[in-house]
DOGU-600509 format. One record per residue (C-alpha): x, y, z. Coordinates in steps of 0.5 Angstrom, whole numbers, plus 500, padded with zeros to 3 digits. Each point is the difference from the previous one (the first is absolute). Layout:
<pts>
XYZ
...
</pts>
This chain:
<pts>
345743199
503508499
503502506
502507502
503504506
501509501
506502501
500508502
494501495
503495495
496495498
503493498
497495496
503492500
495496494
500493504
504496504
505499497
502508498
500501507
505495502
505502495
498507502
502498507
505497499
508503503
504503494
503494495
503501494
496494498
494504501
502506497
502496494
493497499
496506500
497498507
503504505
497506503
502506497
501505507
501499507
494502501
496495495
504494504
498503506
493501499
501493497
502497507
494504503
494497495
503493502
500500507
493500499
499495495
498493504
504494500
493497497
501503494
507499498
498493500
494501496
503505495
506495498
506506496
499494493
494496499
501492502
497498494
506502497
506499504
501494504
503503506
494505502
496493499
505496505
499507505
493499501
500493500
505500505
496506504
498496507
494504501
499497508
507504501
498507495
493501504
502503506
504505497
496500493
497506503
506505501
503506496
506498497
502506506
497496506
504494497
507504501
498502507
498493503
507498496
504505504
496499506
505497507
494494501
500497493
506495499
502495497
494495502
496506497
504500494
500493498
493500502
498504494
505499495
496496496
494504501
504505496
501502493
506503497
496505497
499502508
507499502
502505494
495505502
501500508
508500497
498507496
498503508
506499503
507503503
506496498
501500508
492496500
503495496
505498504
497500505
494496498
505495496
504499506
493497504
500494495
505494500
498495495
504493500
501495494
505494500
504496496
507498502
499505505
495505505
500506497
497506502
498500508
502505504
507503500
502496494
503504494
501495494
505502494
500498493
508497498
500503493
506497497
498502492
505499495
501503493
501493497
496496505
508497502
498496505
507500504
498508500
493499503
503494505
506506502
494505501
496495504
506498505
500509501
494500502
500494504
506504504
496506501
494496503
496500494
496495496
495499505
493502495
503497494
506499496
497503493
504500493
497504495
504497493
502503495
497495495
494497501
501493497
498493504
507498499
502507503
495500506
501493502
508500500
499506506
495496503
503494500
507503503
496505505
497493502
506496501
503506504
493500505
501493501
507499501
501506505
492499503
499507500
492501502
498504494
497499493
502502493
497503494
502503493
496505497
498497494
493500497
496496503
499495494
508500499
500498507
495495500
503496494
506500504
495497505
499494496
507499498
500497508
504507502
499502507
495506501
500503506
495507498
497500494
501507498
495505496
500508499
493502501
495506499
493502501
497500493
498493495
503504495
507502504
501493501
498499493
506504499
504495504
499494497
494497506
493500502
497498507
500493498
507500499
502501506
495495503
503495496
506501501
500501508
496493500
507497495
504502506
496498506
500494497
508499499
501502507
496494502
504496497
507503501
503498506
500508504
500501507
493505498
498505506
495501496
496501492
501507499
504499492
498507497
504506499
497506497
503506497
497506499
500507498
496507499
500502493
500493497
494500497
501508497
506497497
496495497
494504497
496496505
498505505
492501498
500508503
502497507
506504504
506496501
499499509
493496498
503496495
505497505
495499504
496496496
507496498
500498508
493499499
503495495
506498505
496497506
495495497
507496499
503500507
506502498
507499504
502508498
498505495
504506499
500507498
504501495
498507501
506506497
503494494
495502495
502507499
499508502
495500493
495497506
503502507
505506498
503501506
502498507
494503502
496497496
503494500
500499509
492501500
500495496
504496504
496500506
493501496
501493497
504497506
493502504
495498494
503493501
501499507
492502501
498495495
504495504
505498495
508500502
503505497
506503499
504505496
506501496
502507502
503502493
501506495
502500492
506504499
496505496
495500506
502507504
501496505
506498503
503495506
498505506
493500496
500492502
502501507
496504502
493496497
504493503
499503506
494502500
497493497
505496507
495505503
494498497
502491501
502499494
501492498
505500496
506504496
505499495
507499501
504502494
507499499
502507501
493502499
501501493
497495495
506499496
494496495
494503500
504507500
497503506
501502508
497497506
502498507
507496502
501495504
504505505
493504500
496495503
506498506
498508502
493500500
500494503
504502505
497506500
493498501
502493505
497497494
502492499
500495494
495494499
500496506
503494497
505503496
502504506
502493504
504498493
504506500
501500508
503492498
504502495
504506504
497506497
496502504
501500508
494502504
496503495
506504498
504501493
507497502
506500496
500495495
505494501
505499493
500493502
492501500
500504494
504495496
497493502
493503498
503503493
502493499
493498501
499505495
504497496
498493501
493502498
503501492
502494499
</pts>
């Protein structure tokens, strides 16, 4: 199907969907980089013109890659409720925008739909809309897992410790971890990615993290970053896997690249459900994935098949939610200004795929970051942090710092979370709030000065955790 609109006598023509969406698309050096980005504000905003009008029946109905060739379009349709998308399957991609924005929709109408919805919808109705719209549609939506605690409920804001180290040193990674607990962080997960993806590696961190969660009763649960496979090989090592850890994208042959197929996750989310069962875990609930995603990633492995890097990630969320997991986060400036070039470019992109997730019910968090040959800087990321707490984002990283000494990248800090929290009446998960309040670090919901006496009983737990 050719699309084509008229802007002051000039015609443009976009061949099929998928020209259109990219054409559509706000500015991203990725898209550039592919030959797929429109070639004037004018063309891109004739393109945002002809979309509008596009029903949402036939984003559905022209899937952007063939399923007969990709196993993600399969999983698309074949998760589409059909009951859920008829009685919206009618609308142009511009009335969807419109009932989105409306005061009456809220957050029963949204979840009411969310599986009534494809990714291919969600990045269109992304294309039409203000970066305030995406606030404010984000911030309508609230959706809840559980593990070792609550996370996502109305006024929680969650954070990542990310105590990485160069050399996968385990008292380094217990010392980030005691710094991060005094500043209130740690409630969405305690998550290592190490620097060598060994078993024997993987295990030790596991193995110590553990012992620190047991020993201290913190509420939280543990993750380290390794592939999948690696993880689960630690899995039949007898190694305690809170989260089974993966990064995904929104083509079969993007992780391909990765190292992974659907089945594979599927595979590896049953292994870890089962150790649950037999680990003897106060559960709250059964959520153990953690996804981590990022637009650019298929370009970046030749695995784009023509489609603009926003609809890519989408279909990667697409992917996300049939795995009920417990986070999944944008990685969203960590991949390099050869995809989103600057500030600019790197917070649309933030509230585009903070949006795009929430709509399609996942929990979805963001780590706020930039390379340091990004033309982006620490103001860049505050400004983006704000809005994203603005918009109810789940979760954000805490970072020693907010410099990842091992993944050579900057990100948020333990003392930025204490201020947005602060600064927005926002609170950890409710269980951890409990631990915090019982152990003198918090009063009444309020960050309080650490005890040197506190510090050093916990650190000693720390260290106990090594042995």
């Amino acid at each position: 199907m050719v699309f084509t609109h008229t802007i002051r006598n000039e015609r443009f023509v976009f061949q099929d969907l998928r020209d259109l969406l990219a054409k559509a698309n706000e500015t991203k050096s990725g898209d550039e980089l592919a030959g797929i980005a429109a070639r004037s504000e004018s063309e891109r905003v004739a393109a945002k013109w002809a979309l509008a009008d596009v029903r949402l029946d036939d984003l559905v109905n022209q899937p952007v890659i063939d399923p007969e060739q990709d196993e993600v379009s399969r999983l698309i349709f074949d998760t589409l409720d059909q009951a859920a998308f008829q009685p919206i399957r009618s609308q142009t991609v511009g009335e969807f925008r419109e009932w989105l924005l409306d005061d009456q929709t809220g957050q029963p109408e949204l979840h009411a739909i969310r599986w009534g919805i494809t990714p291919e919808i969600v990045a269109a109705v992304t294309k039409l809309m203000s970066n305030k719209e995406l606030v404010l549609v984000a911030s309508k939506i609230r959706n809840v897992t559980r593990c070792r605690n609550t996370l996502g409920e109305a006024g929680v804001l969650g954070i990542r410790v990310q105590p990485n180290h160069p050399a996968d040193d385990l008292a380094g990674i217990l010392l980030g971890i005691l710094d991060g607990l005094m500043f209130g962080c740690g409630d969405a997960v305690i998550g290592i990615n190490p620097a060598t993806d060994s078993i024997d590696s993987v295990s030790s961190i596991l193995l110590a993290v553990d012992r620190l969660i047991e020993k201290c009763g913190i509420p939280t649960q543990a993750c380290c970053l390794a592939h999948i496979t690696t993880q689960l090989a630690c899995a039949d090592r007898g190694v305690p896997v809170d989260l089974l850890f993966q990064s995904i994208a929104g083509t079969q042959a993007a992780n391909a690249s990765f190292g992974i197929t659907l089945s594979l996750l599927r595979e590896g989310r049953e292994q870890i459900l089962e150790q649950h069962r037999n680990r003897p875990v106060n559960w709250i609930g059964h959520d153990v994935m953690y996804f981590e995603t990022g637009q650019g990633s298929a370009l970046s492995a030749d695995a784009h098949h023509g489609v603009d890097q926003l609809t890519l990630e989408a279909r990667a969320y697409g992917v996300a939610r049939t795995l009920n997991p417990l986070l999944v986060n944008s990685v969203v400036g960590f991949i390099g200004p050869e995809y989103l070039y600057d500030e600019r470019q790197i917070v649309r992109a933030g509230l585009e795929d903070h949006f795009m997730g929430k709509l399609l019910g996942l929990p979805m968090g963001v780590d706020v970051c930039y390379t340091n040959h990004a033309a982006a800087d620490q103001n860049s990321a505050d400004n983006l942090l704000l809005l994203l707490a603005a918009a109810g984002c789940n979760y954000f990283m805490g970072v020693p710092c907010s410099d990842d000494v091992m993944l050579n990248y900057q990100s948020t800090s333990f003392h930025d979370a204490a201020l947005v929290r602060k600064l927005f009446n926002f609170r950890p998960a409710p269980e951890f709030v409990a631990w915090l309040e019982s152990h003198g670090i918090m009063h009444h919901g309020n960050l309080v000065a650490p005890d040197p006496q506190l510090r050093s009983a916990i650190w000693q737990q720390a260290q106990a955790a090594l042995s």
